[in-house]
C-alpha positions in Angstrom: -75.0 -26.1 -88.5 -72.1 -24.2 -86.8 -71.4 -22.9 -90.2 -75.2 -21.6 -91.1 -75.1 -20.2 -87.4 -71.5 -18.2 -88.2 -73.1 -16.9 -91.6 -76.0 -15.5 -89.4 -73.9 -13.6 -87.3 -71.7 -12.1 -89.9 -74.3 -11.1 -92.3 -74.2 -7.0 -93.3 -77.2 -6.1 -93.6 -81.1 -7.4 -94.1 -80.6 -8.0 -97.8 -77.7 -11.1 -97.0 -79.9 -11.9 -93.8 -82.8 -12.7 -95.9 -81.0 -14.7 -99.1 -79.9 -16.8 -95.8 -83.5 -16.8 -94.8 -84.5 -17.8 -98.0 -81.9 -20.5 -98.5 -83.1 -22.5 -95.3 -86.7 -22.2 -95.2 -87.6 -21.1 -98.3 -89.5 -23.7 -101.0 -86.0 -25.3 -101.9 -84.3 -24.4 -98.3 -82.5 -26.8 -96.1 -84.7 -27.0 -93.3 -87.8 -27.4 -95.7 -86.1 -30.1 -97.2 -84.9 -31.8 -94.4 -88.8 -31.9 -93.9 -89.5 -33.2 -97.1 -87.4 -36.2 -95.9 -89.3 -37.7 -93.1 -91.6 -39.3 -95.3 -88.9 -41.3 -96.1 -88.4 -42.3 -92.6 -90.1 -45.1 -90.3 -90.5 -45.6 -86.9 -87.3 -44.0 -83.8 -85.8 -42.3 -86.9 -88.1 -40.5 -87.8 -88.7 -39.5 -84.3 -85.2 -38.3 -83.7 -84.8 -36.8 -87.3 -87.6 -34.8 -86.6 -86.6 -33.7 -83.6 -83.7 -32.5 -84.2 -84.7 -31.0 -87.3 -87.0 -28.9 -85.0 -84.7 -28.1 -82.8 -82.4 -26.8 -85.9 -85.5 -24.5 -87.6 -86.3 -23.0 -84.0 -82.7 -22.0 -83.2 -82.0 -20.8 -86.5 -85.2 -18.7 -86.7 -84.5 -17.1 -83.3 -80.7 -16.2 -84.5 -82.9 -15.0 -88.0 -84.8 -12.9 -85.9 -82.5 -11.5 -83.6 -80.3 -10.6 -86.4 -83.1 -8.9 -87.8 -84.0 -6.7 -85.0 -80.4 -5.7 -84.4 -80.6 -4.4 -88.0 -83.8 -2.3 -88.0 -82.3 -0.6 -84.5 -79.3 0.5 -86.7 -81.1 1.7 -89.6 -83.9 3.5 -86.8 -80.8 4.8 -85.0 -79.1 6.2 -88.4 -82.6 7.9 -89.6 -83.1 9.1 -86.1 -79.8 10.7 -86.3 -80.0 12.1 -89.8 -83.8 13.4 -88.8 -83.1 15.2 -86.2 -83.8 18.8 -85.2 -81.2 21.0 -83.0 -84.1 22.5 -80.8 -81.6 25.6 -79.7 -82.3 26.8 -83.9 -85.5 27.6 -83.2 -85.7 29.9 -80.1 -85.9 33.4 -81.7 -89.6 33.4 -80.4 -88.6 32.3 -76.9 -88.3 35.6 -75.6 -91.3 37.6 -77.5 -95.1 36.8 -77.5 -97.9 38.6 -78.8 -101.3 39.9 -77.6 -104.0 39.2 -79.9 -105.4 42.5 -81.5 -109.0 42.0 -79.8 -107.0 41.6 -76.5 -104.7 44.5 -77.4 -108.3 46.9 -77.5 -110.4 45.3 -75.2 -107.7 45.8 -72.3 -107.2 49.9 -73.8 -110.8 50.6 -73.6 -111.3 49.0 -70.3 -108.4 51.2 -68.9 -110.3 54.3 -70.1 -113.0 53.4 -68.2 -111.2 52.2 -64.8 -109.6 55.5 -65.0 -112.5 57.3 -65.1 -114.1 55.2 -62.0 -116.0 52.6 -63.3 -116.5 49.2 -62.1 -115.6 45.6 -64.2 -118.7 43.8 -63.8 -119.5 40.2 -65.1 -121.8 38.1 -65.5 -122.7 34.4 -66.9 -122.7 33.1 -71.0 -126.0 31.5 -70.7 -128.4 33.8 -69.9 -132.5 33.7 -69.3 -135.2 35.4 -71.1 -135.9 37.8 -68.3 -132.1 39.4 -67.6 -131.4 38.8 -71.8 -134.8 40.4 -73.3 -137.7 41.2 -70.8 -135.9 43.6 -68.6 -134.5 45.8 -70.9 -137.9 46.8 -72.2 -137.9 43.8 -75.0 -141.3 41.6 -74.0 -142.2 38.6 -75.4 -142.8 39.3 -79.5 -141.3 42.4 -79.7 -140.3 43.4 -83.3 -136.8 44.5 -82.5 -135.7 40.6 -80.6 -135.5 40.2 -84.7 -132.0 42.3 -84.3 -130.8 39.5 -82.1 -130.6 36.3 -84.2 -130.6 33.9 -80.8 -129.0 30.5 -79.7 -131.5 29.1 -77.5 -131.2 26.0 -75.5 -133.9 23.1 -75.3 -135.3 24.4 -71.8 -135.8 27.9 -73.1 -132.0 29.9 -71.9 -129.9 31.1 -74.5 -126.7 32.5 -75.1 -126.6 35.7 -74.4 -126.9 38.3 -77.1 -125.1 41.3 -75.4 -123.6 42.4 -72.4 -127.1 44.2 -71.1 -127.7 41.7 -68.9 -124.9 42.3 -66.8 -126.6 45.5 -66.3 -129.7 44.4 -64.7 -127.8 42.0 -62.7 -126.0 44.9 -61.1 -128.5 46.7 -60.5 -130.8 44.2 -58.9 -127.5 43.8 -56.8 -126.5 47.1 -56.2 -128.3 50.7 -55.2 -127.3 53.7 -57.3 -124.7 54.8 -57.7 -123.5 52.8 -60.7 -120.6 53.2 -62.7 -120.0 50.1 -64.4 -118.7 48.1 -67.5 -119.3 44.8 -68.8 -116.5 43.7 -71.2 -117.1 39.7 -72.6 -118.4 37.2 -75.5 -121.5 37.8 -76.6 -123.8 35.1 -79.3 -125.9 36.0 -82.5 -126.0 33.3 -85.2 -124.3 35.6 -88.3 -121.5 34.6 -90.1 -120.2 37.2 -92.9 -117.4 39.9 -93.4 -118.5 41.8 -90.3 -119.9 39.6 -87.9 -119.4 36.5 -86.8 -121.1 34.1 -84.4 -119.3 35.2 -81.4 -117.9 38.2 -80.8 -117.1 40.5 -78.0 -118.8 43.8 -76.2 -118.1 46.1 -74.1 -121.4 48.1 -72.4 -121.4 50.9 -69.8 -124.0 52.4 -67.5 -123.8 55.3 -65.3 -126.9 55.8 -62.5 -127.5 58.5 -60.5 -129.9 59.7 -57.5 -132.3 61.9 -59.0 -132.0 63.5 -62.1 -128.6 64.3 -61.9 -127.4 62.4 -65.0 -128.4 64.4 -68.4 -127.6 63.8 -72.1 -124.5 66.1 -72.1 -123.1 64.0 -69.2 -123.2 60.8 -72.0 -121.7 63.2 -74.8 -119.0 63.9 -73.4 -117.9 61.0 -72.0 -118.0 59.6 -74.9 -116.7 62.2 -76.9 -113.5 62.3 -74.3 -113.6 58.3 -74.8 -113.7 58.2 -78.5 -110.6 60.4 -78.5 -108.7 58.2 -76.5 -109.6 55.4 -78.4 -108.5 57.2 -81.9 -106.6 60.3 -82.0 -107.8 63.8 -83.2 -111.3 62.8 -84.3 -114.6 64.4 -84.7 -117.6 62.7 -82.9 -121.5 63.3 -84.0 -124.6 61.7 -82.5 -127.3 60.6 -85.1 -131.2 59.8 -83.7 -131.6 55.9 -83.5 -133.5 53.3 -81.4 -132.7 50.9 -79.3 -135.8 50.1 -76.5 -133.6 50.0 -73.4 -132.6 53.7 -73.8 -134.7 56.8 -75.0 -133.7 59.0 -76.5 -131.4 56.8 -78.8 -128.2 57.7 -80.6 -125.5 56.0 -83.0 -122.1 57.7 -82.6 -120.0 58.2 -85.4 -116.0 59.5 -85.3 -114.6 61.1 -88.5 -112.8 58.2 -90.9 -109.5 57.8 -89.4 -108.2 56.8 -93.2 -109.3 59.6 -95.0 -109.7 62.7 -92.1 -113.4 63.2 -93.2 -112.6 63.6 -96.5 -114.7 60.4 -98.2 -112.8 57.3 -99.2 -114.1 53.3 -100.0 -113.6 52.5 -96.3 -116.4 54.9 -95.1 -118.2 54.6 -98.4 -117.3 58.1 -99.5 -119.6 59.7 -95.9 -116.6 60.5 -93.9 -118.0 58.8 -90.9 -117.7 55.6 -89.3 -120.1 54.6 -87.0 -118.8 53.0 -84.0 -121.2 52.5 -80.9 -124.8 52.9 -79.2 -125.9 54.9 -76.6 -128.8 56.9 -74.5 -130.5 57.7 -71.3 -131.8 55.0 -70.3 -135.7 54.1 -70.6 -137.5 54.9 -67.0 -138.8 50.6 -68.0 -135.8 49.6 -67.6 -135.5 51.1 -63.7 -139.0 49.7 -62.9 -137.7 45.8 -63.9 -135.1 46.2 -61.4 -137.3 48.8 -58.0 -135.4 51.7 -58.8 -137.2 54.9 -58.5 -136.5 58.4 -58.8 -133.0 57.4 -60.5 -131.5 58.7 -63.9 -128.7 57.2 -66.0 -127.2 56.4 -68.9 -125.9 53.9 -71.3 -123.5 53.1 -74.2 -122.7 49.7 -76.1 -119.5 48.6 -78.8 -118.3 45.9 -80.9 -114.8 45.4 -79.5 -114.2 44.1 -82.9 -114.9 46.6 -84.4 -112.9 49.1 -82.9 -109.8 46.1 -83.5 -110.5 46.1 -87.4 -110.1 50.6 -87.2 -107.1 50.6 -84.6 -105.1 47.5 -86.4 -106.7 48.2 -89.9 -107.9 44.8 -90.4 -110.2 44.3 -93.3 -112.0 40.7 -92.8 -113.4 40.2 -89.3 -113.3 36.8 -89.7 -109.2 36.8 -90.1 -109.4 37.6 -86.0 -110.3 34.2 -85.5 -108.2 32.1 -88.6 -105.1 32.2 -86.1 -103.3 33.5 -89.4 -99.4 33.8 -87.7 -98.8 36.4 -90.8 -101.6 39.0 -89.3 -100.7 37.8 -85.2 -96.7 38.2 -85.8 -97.9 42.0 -86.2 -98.4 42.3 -82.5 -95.8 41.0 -81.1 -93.9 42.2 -78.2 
């Protein structure tokens, strides 16, 4: 016994400790054996063979078993140690971080406008029909809620499909004058290589006493913002619609890639259309009791501006967390 327990203890490694193993309780072993023998046995001896013979197998299985676990520490302690990583190796990014791109232009077009004196107003993701569509001149079944591909919920809100709302919230809040934006996440169920299903909006309104605020006020503010935005550009308005403002305009700037010139990126036009704007519709006043008021507003795709500034060329990239395009922006 002594000597089975000695060959336990001086075993040097888990291959020897199992041929042990193997040799006393394996089909041939000594303990199974020893087993084999009791038949052979009658009556006290067999009691006290069997006893002991128990008392062998459980002693010998706990030394087994101890032995065993002291040589899976060793070879957990050598793979720890040959696995490990010297944390100081990787601290080149401890001291720089980034800004993603869309942050990078939201915060430079919101600091144009704070600098000109207008408010940051909020307002909440889930909207209802009334502040998202009815108030800004878009009733029930109007042709142009087709524009706005809508998330709605079960009890009839929805995720709000633009800023606007903000607007009327303001004003229902607040008597002229305004001058306000409303930067945040907007929801339209598109998915392609220029839109996705949220994205993010900056809208403005300015509102006035009287009839104070004209057309030329918009242009140039917009014309003074648009350089800010992008350098030496030219800025034209183009007729459009939109029902919350009459008249309507798009507002293009002069491709920033080619100078105006025509090249693939503005499809050979020389113009890039970048936001929405107008006086807004006297409808839109009478949903919120304002009267004898005049104002304006304007509307843009943050991302959009991101994919011109940062020349981006898949929308969808601002959101793949790609660390090849965010590396680009760090501090």
């Amino acid at each position: 016994m002594k000597d089975i327990e000695n060959s336990i203890k001086n075993s040097k490694n888990l291959s020897e400790l199992e041929e042990i193993r193997v040799n006393l309780f394996g089909k041939k072993g000594i303990i199974t054996q020893g087993f084999a023998k009791l038949k052979e046995l009658d009556g006290e001896e067999k009691k006290t063979f069997a006893a002991n013979l128990n008392a062998q197998r459980d002693s010998l299985s706990e030394l087994l078993n101890l032995k065993k676990l002291e040589f899976e520490q060793e070879e957990l302690n050598v793979k720890m140690k040959k696995e490990a990583y010297d944390i100081t190796l990787f601290n080149e990014l401890s001291s720089s971080g980034a800004l993603h791109p869309i942050t990078i232009t939201m915060n430079k077009i919101i600091d144009y406008f704070v600098s000109q004196n207008f408010s940051v107003e909020e307002g909440p993701l889930i909207e209802d029909d009334f502040h998202n569509f009815e108030a800004l001149n878009l009733p029930k079944y109007h042709p142009a809620r087709d524009m706005q591909d809508t998330f709605y919920f079960d009890n009839g809100s929805l995720l709000r499909t633009h800023t606007s709302p903000v607007q009327i919230r303001t004003m229902q809040n607040q008597k002229p004058p305004i001058r306000m934006i409303a930067p945040g996440s907007v929801f339209r169920r598109d998915l392609d290589l220029t839109h996705t299903p949220m994205f993010h909006q900056v809208e403005g309104l300015v509102v006035e006493n009287g009839n104070s605020v004209s057309f030329a006020n918009l242009k140039y503010m917009l014309e003074d913002f648009l350089i800010h935005m992008f350098g030496d550009v030219k800025v034209r308005f183009r007729p459009s619609f939109f029902p919350f403002t009459e008249p309507s305009t798009e507002v293009d700037i002069s491709c920033i890639f080619c100078g105006g010139k025509g090249c693939r990126v503005c499809s050979n036009s020389g113009w890039l259309e970048v936001l929405g704007s107008g006086i807004v519709d006297p409808n839109v006043f009478e949903f919120v009791g304002y009267k004898d008021v005049s104002g304006y507003a304007f509307g843009l795709g943050v991302e959009r501006f991101a994919m011109l500034l940062h020349q981006v060329p898949d929308l969808r990239s601002m959101f793949e967390g790609d660390l090849r395009l965010l590396e680009q922006f760090r501090w």
